[in-house]
MINU-758025 format. One record per residue (C-alpha): x, y, z; residue in three letters. Coordinates in Angstrom, 1 decimal. Last residue first. Layout:
! residues N
X; Y; Z; ALA;
...
! end
This chain:
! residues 205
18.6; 0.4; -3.6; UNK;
15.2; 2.0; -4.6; UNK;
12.6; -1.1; -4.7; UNK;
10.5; -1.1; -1.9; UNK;
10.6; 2.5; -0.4; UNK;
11.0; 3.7; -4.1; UNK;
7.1; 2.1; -5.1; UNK;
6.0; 3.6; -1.8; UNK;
7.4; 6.8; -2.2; UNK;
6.4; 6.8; -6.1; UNK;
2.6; 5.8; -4.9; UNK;
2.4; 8.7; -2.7; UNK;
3.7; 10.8; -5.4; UNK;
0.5; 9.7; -7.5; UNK;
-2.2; 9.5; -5.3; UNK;
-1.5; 13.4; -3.9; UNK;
-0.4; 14.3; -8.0; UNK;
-3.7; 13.2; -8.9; UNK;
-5.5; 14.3; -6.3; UNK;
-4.3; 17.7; -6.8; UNK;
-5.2; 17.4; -10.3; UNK;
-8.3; 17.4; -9.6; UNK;
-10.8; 14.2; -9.8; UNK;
-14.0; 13.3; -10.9; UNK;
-17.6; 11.9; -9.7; UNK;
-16.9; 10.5; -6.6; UNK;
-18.4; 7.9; -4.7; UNK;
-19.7; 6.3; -8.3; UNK;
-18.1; 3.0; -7.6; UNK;
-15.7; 3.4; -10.5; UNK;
-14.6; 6.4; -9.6; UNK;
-14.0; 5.5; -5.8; UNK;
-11.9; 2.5; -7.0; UNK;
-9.9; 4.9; -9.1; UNK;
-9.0; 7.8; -6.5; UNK;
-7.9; 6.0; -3.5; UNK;
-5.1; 3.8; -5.3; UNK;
-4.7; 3.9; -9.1; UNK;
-1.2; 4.6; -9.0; UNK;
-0.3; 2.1; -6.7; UNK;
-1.8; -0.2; -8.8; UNK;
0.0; 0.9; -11.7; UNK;
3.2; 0.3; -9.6; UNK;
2.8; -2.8; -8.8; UNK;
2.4; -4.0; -12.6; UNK;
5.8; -2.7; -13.2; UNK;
7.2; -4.2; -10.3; UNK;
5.6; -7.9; -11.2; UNK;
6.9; -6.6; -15.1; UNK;
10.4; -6.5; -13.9; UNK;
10.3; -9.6; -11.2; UNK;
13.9; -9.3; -8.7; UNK;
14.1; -5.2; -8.7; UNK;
16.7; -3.5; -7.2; UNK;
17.0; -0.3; -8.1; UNK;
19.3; 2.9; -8.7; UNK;
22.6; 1.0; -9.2; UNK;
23.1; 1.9; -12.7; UNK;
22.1; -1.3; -13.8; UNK;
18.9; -1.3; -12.0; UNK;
18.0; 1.5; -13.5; UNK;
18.4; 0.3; -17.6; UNK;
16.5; -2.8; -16.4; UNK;
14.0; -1.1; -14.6; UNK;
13.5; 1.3; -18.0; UNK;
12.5; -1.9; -19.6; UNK;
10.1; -3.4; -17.4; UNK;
8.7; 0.1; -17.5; UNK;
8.3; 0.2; -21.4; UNK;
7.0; -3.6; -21.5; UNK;
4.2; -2.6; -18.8; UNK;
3.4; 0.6; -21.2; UNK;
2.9; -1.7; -24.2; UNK;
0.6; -3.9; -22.1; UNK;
-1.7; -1.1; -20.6; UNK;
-1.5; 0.3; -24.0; UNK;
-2.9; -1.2; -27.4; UNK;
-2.6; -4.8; -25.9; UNK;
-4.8; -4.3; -23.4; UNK;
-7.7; -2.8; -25.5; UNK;
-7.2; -5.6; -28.5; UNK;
-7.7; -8.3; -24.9; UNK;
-10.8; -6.2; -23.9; UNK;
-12.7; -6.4; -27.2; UNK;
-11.5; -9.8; -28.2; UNK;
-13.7; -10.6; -25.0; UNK;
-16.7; -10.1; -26.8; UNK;
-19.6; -11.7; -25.0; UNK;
-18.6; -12.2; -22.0; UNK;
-16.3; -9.5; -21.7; UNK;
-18.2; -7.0; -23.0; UNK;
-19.7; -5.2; -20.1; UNK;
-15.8; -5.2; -18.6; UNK;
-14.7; -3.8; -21.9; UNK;
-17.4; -1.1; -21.9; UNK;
-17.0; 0.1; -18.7; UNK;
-12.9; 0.1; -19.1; UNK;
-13.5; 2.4; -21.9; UNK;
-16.3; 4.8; -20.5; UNK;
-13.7; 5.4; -17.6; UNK;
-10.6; 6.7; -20.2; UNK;
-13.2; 8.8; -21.6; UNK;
-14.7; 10.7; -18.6; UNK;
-10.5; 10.8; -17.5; UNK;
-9.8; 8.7; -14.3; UNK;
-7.8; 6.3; -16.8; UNK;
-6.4; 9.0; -18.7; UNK;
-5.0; 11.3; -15.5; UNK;
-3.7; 8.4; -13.9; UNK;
-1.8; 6.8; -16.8; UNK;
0.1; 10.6; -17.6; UNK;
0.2; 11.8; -13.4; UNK;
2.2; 7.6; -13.1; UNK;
4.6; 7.7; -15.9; UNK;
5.5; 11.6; -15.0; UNK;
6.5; 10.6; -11.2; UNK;
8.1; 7.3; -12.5; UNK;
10.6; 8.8; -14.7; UNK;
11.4; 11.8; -12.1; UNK;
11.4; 9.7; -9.1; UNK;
13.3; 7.0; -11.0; UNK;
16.6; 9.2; -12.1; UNK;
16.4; 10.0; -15.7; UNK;
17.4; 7.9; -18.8; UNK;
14.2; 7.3; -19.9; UNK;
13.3; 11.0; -20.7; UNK;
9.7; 10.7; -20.7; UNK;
7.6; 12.7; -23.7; UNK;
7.9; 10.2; -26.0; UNK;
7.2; 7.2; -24.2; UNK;
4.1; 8.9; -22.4; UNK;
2.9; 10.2; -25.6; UNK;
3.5; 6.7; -27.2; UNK;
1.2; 5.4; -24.5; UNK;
-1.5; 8.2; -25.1; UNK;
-1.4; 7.3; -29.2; UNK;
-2.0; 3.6; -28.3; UNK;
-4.6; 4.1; -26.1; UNK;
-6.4; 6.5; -28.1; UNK;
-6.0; 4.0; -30.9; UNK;
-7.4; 1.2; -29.2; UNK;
-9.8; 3.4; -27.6; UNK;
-11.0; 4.6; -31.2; UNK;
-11.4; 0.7; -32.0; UNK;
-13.6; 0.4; -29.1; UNK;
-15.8; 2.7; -29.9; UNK;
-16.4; 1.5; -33.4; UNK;
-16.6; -1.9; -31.8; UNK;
-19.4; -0.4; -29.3; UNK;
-21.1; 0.9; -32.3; UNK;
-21.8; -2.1; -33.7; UNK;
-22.0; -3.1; -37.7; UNK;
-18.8; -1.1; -37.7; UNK;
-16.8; -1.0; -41.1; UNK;
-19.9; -1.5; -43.4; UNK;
-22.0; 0.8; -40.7; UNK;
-19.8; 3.6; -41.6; UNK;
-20.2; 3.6; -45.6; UNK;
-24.2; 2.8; -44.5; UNK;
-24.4; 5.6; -42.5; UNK;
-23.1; 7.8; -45.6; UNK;
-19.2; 9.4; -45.3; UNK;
-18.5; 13.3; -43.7; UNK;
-16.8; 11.3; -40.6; UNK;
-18.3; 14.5; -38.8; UNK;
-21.7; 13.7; -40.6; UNK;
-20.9; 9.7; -39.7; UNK;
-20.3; 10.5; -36.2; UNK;
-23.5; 12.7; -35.9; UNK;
-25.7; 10.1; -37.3; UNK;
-24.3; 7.3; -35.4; UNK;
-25.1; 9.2; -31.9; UNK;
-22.8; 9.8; -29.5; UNK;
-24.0; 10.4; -26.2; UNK;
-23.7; 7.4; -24.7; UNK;
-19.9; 6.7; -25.8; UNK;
-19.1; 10.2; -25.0; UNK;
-19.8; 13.5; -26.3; UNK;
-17.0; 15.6; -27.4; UNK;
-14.4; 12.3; -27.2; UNK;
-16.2; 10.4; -28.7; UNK;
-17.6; 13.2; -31.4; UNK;
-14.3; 13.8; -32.1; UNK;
-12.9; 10.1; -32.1; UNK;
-15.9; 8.7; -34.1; UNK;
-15.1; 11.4; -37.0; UNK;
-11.2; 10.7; -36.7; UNK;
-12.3; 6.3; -37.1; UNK;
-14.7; 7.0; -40.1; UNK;
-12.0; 9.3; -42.5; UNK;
-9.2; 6.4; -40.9; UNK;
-11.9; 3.8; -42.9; UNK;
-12.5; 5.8; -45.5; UNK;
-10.5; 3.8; -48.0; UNK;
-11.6; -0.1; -46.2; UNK;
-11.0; -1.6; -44.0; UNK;
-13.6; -4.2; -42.3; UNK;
-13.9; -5.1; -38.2; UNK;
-15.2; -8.8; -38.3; UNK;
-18.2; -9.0; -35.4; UNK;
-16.9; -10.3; -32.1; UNK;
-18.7; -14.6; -32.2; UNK;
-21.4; -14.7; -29.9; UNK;
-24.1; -13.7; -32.8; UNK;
-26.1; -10.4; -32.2; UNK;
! end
């Protein structure tokens, strides 16, 4: 395969290919998918599918993309942005936490990193589709805080990005490593309200 990420076509099945992929994704996993299955749940030819994704990591990816996107609107929708910043930030933090330690949310950042090199369109699209749409979100909701006297925050998307990490404390580096194989969601909420205390310890006024 060439150096240079492979052109994604569309094309009038091309949604038909992407909700197949994302059921038998998200029933099987990246490894465990097989193109025949995702193009009999796509209900379109392997070679209607392999004209939109010559690689099966970009058909993967673009899935993620959409996962990630769908997941981050979720979060937006489902948030009442106007609340106090233990509420906001308690139901931010259990909804990124619980996709990025999910089996899917792990295969994703697996691939990107294995990508990198070779396709690092792969990992930027990725970025952009969530992590970077939520950091935006957060930056704004500080603003709307900090002006009613809630925080005090200097760097919005420094604060933003701090939290995340916090968030991802204990639980994702032991993922990733293999030291654990998956989490409850008492860990998630244990990770997850420690991260709030410390996030409010810093920046609550």
């Amino acid at each position: 395969m060439n150096d240079v990420t492979p052109v994604v076509r569309k094309g009038r099945k091309f949604g038909q290919v992407l909700e197949g992929a994302r059921q038998v994704f998200m029933a099987d996993g990246f490894e465990g998918a097989s193109v025949d299955d995702i193009a009999r749940q796509a209900n379109v030819s392997k070679a209607t599918l392999y004209s939109y994704f010559p690689d099966k990591r970009l058909l993967f990816m673009e899935v993620a993309n959409q996962e990630c996107a769908r997941q981050s609107q979720a979060a937006i929708d489902n948030i009442d942005m106007n609340a106090p910043p233990r509420q906001v930030l308690s139901q931010a933090g259990r909804h990124f936490l619980r996709f990025i330690t999910s089996k899917f949310g792990q295969q994703v950042f697996r691939i990107c990193v294995a990508e990198s090199d070779r396709f690092p369109e792969i990992g930027r699209a990725f970025y952009r589709s969530g992590p970077e749409r939520m950091r935006a979100e957060m930056a704004e909701y500080f603003v709307g805080s900090i002006a009613r006297g809630e925080l005090v925050i200097d760097d919005l998307t420094l604060a933003a990005d701090q939290f995340g990490e916090l968030c991802k404390a204990d639980l994702w580096p032991r993922l990733m490593f293999g030291v654990i194989a998956s989490v409850t969601e008492a860990d998630i909420e244990r990770v997850v309200d420690g991260a709030v205390e410390t996030f409010l310890a810093r920046y609550g006024a």
